[in-house]
HTML snippet that shows the backbone in 3Dmol.js (N, CA, C, O; Angstrom):
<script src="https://3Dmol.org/build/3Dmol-min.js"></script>
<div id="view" style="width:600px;height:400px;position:relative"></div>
<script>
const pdb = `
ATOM      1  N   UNK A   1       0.814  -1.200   0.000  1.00  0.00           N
ATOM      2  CA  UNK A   1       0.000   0.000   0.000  1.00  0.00           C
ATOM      3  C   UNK A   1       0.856   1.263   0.000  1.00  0.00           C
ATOM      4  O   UNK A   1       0.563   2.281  -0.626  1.00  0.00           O
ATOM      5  N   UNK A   2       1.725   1.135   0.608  1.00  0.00           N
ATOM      6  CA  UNK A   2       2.922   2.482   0.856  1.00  0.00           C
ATOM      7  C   UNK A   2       3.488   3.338  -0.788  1.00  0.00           C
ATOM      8  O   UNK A   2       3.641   4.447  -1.300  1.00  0.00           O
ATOM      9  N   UNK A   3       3.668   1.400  -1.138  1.00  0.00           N
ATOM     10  CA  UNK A   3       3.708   2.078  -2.806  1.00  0.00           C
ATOM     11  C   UNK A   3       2.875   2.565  -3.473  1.00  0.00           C
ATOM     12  O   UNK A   3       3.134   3.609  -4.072  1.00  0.00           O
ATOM     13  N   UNK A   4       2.087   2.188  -3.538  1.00  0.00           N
ATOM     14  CA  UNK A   4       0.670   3.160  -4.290  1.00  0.00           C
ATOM     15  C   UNK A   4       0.546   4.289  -3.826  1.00  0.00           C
ATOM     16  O   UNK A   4      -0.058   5.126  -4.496  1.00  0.00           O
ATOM     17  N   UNK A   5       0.997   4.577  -2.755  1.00  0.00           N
ATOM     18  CA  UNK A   5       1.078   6.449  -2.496  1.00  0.00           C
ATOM     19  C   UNK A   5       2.218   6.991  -2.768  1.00  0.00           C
ATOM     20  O   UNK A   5       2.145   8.220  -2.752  1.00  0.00           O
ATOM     21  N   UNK A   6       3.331   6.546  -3.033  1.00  0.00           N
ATOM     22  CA  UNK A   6       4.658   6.730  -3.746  1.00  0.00           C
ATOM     23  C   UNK A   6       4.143   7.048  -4.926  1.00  0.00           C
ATOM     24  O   UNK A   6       4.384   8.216  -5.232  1.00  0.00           O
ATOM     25  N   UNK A   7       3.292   6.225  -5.999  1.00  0.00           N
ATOM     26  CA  UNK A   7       2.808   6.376  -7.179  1.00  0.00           C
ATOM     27  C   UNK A   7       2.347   7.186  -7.601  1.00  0.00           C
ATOM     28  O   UNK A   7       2.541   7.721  -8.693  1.00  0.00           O
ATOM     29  N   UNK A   8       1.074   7.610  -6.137  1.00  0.00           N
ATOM     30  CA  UNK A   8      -0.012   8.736  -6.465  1.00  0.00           C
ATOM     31  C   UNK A   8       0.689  10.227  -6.449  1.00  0.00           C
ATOM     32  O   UNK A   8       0.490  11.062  -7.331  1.00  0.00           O
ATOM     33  N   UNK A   9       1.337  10.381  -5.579  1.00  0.00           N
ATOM     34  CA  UNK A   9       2.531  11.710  -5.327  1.00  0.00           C
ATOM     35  C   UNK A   9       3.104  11.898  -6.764  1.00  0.00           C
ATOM     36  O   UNK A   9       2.905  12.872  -7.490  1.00  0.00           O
ATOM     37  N   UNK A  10       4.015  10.546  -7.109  1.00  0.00           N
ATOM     38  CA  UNK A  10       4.670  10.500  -8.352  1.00  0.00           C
ATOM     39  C   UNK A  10       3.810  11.625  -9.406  1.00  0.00           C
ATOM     40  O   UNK A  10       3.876  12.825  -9.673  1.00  0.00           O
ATOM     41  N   UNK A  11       3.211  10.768  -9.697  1.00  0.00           N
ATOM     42  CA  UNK A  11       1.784  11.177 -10.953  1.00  0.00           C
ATOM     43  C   UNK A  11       1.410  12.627 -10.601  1.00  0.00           C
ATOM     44  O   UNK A  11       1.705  13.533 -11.380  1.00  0.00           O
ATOM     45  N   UNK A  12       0.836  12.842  -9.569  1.00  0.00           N
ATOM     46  CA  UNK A  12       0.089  14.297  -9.202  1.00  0.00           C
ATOM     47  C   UNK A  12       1.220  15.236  -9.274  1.00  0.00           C
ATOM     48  O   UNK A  12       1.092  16.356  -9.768  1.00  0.00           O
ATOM     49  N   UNK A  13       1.974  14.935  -8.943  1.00  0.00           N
ATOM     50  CA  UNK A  13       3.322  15.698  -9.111  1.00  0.00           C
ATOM     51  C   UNK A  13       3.931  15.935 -10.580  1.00  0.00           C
ATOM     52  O   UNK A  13       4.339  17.035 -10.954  1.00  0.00           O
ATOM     53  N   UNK A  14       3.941  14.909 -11.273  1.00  0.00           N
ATOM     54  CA  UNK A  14       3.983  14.767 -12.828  1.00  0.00           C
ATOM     55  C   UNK A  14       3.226  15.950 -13.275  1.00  0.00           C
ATOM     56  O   UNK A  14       3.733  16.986 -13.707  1.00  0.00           O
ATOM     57  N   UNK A  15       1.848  15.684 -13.122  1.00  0.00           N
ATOM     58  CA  UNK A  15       0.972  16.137 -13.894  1.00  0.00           C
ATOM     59  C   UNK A  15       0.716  17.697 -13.248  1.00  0.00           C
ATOM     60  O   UNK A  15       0.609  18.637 -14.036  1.00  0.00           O
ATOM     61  N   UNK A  16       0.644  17.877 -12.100  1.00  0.00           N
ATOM     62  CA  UNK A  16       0.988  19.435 -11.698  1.00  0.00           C
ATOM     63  C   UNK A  16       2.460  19.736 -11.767  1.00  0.00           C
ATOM     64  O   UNK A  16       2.655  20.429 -10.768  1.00  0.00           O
ATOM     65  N   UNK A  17       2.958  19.674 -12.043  1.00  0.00           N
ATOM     66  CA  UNK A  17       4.041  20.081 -13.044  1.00  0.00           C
ATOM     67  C   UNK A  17       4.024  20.602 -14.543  1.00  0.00           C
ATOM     68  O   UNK A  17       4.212  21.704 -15.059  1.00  0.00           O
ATOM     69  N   UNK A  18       3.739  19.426 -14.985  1.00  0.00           N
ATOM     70  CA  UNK A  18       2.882  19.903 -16.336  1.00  0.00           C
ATOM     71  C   UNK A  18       1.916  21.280 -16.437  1.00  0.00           C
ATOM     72  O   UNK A  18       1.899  22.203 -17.251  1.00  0.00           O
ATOM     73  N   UNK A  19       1.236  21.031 -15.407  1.00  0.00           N
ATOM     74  CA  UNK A  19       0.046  22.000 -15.713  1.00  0.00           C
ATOM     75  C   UNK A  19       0.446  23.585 -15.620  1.00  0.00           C
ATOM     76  O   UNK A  19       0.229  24.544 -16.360  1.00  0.00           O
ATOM     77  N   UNK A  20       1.263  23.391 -14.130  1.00  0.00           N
ATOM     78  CA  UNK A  20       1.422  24.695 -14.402  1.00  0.00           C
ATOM     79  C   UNK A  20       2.366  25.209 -14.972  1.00  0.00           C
ATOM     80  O   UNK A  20       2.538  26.423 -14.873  1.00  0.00           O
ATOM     81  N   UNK A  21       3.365  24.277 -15.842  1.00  0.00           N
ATOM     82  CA  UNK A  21       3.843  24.719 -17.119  1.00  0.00           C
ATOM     83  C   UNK A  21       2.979  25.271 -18.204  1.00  0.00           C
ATOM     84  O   UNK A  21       3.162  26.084 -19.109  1.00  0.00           O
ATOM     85  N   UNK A  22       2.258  24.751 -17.912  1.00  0.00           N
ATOM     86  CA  UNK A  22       1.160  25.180 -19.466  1.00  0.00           C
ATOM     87  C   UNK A  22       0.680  26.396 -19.353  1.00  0.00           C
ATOM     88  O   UNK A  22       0.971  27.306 -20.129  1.00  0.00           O
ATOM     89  N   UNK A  23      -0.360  26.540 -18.041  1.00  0.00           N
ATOM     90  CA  UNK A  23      -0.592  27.788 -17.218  1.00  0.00           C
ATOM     91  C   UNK A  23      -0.328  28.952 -17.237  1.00  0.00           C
ATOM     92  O   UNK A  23      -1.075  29.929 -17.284  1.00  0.00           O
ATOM     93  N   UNK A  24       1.162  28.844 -17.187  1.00  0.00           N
ATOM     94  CA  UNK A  24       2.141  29.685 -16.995  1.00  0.00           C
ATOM     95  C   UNK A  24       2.383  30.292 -18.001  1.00  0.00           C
ATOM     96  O   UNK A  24       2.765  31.461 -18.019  1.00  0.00           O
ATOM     97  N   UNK A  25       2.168  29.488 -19.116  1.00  0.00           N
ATOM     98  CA  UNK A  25       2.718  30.145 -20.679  1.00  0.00           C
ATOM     99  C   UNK A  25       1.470  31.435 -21.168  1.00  0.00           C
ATOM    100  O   UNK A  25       0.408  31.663 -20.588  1.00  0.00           O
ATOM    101  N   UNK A  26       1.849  31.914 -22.017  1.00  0.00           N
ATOM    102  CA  UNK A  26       1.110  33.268 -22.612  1.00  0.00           C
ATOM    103  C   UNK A  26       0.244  32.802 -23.764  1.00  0.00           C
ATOM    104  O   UNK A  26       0.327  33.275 -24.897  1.00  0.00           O
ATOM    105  N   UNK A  27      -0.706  31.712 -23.348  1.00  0.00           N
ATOM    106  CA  UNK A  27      -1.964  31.657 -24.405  1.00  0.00           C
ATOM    107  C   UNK A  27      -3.034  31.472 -23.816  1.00  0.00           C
ATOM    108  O   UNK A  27      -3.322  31.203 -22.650  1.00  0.00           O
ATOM    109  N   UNK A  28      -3.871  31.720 -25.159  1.00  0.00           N
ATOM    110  CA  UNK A  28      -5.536  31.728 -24.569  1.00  0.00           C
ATOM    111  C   UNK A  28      -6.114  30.303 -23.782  1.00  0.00           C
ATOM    112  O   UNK A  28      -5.459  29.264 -23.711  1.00  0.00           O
ATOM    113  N   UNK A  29      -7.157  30.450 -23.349  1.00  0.00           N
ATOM    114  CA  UNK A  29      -7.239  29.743 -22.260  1.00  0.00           C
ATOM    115  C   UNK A  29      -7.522  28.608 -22.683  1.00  0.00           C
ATOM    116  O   UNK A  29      -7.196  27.618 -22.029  1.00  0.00           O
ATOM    117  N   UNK A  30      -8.250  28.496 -23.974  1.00  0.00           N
ATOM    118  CA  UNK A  30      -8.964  27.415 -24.608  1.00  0.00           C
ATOM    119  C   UNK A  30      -7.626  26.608 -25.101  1.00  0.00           C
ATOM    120  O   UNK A  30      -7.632  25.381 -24.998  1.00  0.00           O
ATOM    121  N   UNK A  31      -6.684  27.161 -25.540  1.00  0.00           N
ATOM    122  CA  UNK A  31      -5.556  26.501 -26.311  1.00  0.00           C
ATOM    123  C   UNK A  31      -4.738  25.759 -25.089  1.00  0.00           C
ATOM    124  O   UNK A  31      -4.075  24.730 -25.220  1.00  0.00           O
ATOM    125  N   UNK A  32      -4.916  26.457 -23.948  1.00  0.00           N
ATOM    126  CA  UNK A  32      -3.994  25.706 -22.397  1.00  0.00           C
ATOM    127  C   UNK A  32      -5.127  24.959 -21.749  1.00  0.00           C
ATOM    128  O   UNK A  32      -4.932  24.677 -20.567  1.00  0.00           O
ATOM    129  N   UNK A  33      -6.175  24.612 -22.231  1.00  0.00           N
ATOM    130  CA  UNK A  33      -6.785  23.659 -21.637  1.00  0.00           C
ATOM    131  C   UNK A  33      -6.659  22.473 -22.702  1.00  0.00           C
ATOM    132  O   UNK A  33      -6.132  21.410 -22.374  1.00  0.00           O
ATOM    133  N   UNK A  34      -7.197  22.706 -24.080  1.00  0.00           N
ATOM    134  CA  UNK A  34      -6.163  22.012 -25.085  1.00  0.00           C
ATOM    135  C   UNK A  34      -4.995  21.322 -24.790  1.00  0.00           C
ATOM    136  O   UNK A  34      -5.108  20.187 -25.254  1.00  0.00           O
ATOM    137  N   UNK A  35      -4.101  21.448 -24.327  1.00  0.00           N
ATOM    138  CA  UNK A  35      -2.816  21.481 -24.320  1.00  0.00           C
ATOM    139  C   UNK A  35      -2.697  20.423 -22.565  1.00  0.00           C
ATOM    140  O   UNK A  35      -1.860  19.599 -22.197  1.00  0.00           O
ATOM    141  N   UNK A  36      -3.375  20.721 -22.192  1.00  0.00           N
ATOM    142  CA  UNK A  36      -3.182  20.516 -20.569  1.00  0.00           C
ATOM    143  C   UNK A  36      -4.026  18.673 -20.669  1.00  0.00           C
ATOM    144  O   UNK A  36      -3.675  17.529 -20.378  1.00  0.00           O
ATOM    145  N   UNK A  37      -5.358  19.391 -21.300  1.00  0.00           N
ATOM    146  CA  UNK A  37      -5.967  17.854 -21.806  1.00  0.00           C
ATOM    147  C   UNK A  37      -4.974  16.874 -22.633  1.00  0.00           C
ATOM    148  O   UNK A  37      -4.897  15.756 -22.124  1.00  0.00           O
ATOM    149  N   UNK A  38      -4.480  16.994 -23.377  1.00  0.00           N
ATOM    150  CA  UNK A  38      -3.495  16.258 -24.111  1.00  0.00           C
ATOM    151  C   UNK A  38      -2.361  15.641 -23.650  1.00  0.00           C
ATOM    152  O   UNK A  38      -1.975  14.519 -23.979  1.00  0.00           O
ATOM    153  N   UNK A  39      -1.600  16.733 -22.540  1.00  0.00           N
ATOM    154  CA  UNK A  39      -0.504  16.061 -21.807  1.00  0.00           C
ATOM    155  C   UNK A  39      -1.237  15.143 -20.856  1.00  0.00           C
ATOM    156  O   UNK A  39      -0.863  13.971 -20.806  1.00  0.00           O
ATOM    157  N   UNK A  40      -2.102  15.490 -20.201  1.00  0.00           N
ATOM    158  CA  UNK A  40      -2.930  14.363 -18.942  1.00  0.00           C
ATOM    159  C   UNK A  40      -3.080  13.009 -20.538  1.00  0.00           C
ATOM    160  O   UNK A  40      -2.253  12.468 -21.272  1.00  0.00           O
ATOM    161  N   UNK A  41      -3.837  12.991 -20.476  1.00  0.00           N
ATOM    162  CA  UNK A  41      -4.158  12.124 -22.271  1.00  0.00           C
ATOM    163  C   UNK A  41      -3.019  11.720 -22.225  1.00  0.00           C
ATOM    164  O   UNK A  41      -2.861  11.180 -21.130  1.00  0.00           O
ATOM    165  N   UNK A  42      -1.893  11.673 -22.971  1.00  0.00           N
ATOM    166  CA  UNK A  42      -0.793  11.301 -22.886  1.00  0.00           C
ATOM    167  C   UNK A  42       0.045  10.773 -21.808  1.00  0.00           C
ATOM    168  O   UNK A  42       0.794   9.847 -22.118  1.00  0.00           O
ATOM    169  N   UNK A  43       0.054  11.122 -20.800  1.00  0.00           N
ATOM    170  CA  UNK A  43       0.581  11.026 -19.815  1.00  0.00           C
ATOM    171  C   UNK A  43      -0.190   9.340 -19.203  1.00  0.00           C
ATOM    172  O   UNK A  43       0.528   8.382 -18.913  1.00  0.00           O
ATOM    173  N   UNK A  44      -1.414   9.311 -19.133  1.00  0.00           N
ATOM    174  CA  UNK A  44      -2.088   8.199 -18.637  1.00  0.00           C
ATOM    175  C   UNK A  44      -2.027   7.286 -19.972  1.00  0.00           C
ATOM    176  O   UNK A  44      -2.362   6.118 -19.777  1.00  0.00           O
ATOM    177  N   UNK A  45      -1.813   7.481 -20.739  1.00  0.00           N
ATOM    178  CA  UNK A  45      -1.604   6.776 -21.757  1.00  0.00           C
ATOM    179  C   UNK A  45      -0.112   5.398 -21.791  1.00  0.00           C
ATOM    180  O   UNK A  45       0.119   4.206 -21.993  1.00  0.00           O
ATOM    181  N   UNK A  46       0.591   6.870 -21.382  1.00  0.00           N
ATOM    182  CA  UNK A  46       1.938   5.992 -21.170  1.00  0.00           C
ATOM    183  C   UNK A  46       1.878   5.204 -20.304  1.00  0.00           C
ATOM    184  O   UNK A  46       2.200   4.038 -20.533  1.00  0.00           O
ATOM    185  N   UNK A  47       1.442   5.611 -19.030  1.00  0.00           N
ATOM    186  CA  UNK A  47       1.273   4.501 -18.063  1.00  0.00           C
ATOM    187  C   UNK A  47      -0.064   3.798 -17.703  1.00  0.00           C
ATOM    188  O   UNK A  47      -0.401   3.474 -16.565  1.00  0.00           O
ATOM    189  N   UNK A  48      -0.632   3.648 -18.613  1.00  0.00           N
ATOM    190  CA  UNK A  48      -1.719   2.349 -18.952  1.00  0.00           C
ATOM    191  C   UNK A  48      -2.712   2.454 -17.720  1.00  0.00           C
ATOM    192  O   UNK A  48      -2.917   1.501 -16.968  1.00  0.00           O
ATOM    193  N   UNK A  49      -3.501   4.088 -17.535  1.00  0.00           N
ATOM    194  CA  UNK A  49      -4.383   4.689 -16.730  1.00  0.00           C
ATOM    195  C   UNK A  49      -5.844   4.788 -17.159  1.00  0.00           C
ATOM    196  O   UNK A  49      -6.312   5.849 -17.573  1.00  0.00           O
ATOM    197  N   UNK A  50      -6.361   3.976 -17.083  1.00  0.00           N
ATOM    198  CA  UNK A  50      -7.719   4.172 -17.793  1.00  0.00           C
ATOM    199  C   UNK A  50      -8.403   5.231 -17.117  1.00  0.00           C
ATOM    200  O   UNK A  50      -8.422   5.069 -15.896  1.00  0.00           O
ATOM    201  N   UNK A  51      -9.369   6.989 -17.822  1.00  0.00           N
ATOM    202  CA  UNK A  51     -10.227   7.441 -17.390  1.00  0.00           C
ATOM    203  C   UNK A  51     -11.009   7.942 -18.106  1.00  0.00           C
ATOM    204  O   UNK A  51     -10.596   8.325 -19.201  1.00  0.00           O
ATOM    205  N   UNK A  52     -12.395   8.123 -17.770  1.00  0.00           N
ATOM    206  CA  UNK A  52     -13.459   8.203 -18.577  1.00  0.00           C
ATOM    207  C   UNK A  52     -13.394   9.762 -19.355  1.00  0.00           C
ATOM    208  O   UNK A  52     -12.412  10.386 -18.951  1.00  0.00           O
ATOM    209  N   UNK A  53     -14.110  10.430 -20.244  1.00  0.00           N
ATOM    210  CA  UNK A  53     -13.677  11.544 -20.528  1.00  0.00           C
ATOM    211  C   UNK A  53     -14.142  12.563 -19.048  1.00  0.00           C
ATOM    212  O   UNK A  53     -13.260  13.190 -18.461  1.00  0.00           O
ATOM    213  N   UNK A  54     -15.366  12.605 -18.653  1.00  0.00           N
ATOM    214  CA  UNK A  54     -15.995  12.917 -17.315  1.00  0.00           C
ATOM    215  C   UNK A  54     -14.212  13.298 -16.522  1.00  0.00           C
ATOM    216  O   UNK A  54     -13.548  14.329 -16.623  1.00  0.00           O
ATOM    217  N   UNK A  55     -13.929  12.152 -15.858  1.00  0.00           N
ATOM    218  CA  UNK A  55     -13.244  12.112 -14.987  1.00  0.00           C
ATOM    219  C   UNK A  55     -11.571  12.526 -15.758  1.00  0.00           C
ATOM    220  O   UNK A  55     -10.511  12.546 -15.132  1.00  0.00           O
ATOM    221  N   UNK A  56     -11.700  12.751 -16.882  1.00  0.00           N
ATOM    222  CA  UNK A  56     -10.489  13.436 -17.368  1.00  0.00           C
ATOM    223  C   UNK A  56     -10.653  14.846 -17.140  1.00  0.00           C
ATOM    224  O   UNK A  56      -9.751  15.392 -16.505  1.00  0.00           O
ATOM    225  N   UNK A  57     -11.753  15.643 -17.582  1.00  0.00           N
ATOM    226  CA  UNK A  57     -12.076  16.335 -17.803  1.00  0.00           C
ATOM    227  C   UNK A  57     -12.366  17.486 -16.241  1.00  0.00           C
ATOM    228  O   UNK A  57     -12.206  18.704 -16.164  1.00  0.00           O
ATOM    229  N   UNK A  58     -12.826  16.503 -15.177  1.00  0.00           N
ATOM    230  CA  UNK A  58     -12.611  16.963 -13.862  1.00  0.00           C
ATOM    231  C   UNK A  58     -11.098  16.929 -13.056  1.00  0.00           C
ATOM    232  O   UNK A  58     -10.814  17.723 -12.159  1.00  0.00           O
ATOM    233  N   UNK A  59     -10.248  15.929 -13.519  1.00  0.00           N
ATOM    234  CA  UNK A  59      -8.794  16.571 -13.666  1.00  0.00           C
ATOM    235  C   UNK A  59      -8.489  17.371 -13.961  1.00  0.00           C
ATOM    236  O   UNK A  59      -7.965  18.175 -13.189  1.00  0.00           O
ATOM    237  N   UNK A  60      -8.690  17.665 -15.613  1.00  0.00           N
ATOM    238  CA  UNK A  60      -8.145  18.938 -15.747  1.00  0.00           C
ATOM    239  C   UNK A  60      -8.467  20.166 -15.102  1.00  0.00           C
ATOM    240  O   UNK A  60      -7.536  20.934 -14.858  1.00  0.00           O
ATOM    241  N   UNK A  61      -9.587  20.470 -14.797  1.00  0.00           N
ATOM    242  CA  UNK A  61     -10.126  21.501 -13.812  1.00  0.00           C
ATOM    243  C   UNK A  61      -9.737  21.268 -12.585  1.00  0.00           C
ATOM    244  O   UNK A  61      -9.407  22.411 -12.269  1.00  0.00           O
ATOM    245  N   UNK A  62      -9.481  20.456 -11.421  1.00  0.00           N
ATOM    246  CA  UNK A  62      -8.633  20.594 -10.578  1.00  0.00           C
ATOM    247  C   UNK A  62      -7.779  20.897 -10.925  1.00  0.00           C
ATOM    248  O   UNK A  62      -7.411  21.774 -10.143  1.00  0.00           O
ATOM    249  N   UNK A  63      -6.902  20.749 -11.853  1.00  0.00           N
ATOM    250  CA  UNK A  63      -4.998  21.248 -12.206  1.00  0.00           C
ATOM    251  C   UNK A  63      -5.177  22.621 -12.433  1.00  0.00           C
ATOM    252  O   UNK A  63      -4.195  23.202 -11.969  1.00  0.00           O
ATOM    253  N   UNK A  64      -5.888  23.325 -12.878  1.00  0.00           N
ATOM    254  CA  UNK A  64      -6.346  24.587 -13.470  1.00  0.00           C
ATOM    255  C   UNK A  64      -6.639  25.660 -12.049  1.00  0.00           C
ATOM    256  O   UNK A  64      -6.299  26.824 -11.838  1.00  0.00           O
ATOM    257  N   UNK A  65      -7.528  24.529 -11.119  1.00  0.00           N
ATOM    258  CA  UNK A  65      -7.676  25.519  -9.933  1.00  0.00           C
ATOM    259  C   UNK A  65      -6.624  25.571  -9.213  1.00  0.00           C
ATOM    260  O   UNK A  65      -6.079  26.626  -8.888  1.00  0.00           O
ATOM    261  N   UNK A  66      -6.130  24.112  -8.805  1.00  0.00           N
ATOM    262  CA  UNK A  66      -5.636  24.320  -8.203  1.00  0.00           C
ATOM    263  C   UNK A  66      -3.924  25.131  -8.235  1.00  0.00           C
ATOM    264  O   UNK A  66      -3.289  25.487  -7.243  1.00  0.00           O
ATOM    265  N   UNK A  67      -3.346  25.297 -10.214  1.00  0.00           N
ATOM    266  CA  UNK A  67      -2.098  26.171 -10.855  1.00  0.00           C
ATOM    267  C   UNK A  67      -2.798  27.677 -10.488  1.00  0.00           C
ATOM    268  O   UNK A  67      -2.214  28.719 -10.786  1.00  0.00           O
TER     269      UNK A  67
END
`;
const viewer = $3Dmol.createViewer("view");
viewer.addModel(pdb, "pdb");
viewer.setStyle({}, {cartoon: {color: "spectrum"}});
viewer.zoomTo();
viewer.render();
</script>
C-alpha cells in the first residue's frame, strides 16, 4: 500500500508540473486547456491509466484551480 502512495505523489506531481507549465505560458485559455488535456491524455496513456472523458475532464479543472 505504501507504494501506491509513492505512485499517487509521483503522478500528481507529474501532472501538476505539467500543468502549471502550461498555465504559466502566454496563451488563450482554450488553447492551455487544449494542451493541458493532451498532456494528462498522454501522460495516462503511457502509463496504462484508464479514465473516462468525465473524470479526465474533472482533472483537468482541478490542475487549473488548483495552478
Amino acid at each position: 500500500m505504501k507504494a501506491l502512495g509513492y505512485i499517487s505523489a509521483i503522478i500528481g506531481g507529474a501532472v501538476a508540473g505539467a500543468a502549471a507549465a502550461l498555465l504559466l505560458a502566454p496563451e488563450k485559455g482554450e488553447d492551455t486547456r487544449a494542451k493541458l488535456t493532451e498532456a494528462v491524455k498522454d501522460f495516462c496513456d503511457k502509463h496504462d491509466i484508464k479514465l473516462s472523458r468525465l473524470q479526465m475532464k474533472e482533472l483537468v479543472e482541478e490542475i487549473e484551480e488548483e495552478a
